[in-house]
N, C-alpha and C positions, 0 to 999 in steps of 0.2 A: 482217435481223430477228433469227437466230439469234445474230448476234453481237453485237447490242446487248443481246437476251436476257442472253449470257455476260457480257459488258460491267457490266452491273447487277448481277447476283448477285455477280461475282468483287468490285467497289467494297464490297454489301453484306456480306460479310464479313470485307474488309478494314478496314470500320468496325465489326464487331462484334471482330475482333480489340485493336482497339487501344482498346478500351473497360476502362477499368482499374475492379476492383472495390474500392468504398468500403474503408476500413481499417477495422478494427475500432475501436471510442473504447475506450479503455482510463480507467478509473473513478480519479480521483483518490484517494489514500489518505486513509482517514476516520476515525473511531475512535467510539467508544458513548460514552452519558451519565454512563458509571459512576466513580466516584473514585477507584478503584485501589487502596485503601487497604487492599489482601488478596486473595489469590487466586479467590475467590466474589464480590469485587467489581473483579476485574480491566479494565481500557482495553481493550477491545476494538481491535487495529491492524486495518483492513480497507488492503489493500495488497495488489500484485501481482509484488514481489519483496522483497528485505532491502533494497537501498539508498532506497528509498523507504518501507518499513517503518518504518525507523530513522529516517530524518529527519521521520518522522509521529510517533514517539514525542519527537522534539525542540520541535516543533513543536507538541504538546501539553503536554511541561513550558513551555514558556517562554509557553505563554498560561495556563496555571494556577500554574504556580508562579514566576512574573518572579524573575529574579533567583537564582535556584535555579542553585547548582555541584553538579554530574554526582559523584559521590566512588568508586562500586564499583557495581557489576553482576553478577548472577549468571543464565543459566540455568537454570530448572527445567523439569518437567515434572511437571503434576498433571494430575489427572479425564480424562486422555486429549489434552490437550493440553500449548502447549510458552508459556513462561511467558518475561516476562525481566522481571526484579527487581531496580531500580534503586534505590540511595541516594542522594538530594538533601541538601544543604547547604540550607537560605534565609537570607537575608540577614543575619535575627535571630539566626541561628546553631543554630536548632532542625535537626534531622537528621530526616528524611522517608522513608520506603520506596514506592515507586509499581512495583505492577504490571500489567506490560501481558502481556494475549493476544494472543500473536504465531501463532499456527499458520494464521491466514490465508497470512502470507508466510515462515516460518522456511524455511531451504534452499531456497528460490528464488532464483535469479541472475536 
């Protein structure tokens, strides 16, 4: 009886050992409604590192602006956040400036 006793506890937490806990869902990168078209009307990047940051801000010109070539990049930081300030090319040849709020993801690896 004692050992059947042991018997069933030792199995029960050798099955609670090897019970792995869920992983956390990590949120796909997103961005706001806003049109970028200045720092107070920045894209908001919702993201959980830079290489996914970045290809969210890609992924947003090419669904807003088709067709749009990448030409310079800058850097900023304003109102206590960290900015990146993109010039687009489009197709007609008009020159664009789009700013995205990166400080969800900037210097995250």
């Amino acid at each position: 009886m004692i050992r059947r006793l042991a018997l069933t506890a030792f199995a029960s937490l050798l099955l609670a050992a090897c019970q792995t806990t869920p992983e956390r869902a990590i949120p796909a990168p997103s961005w706001s409604s806003d049109d970028g078209s200045s720092m107070d009307r920045a894209v908001v990047i919702t993201a959980v590192n830079e290489p996914e940051g970045v290809n969210a801000e890609g992924t947003w010109a090419k669904a807003h602006l088709p067709g749009a070539l990448k030409k310079s990049q800058a850097l900023l930081k304003g109102h206590g956040r960290w900015y990146d300030s993109i010039d687009y090319q489009l197709p007609s040849g008009e020159k664009k400036t789009i700013y995205y709020d990166i400080s969800s993801f900037f210097g995250k690896l």
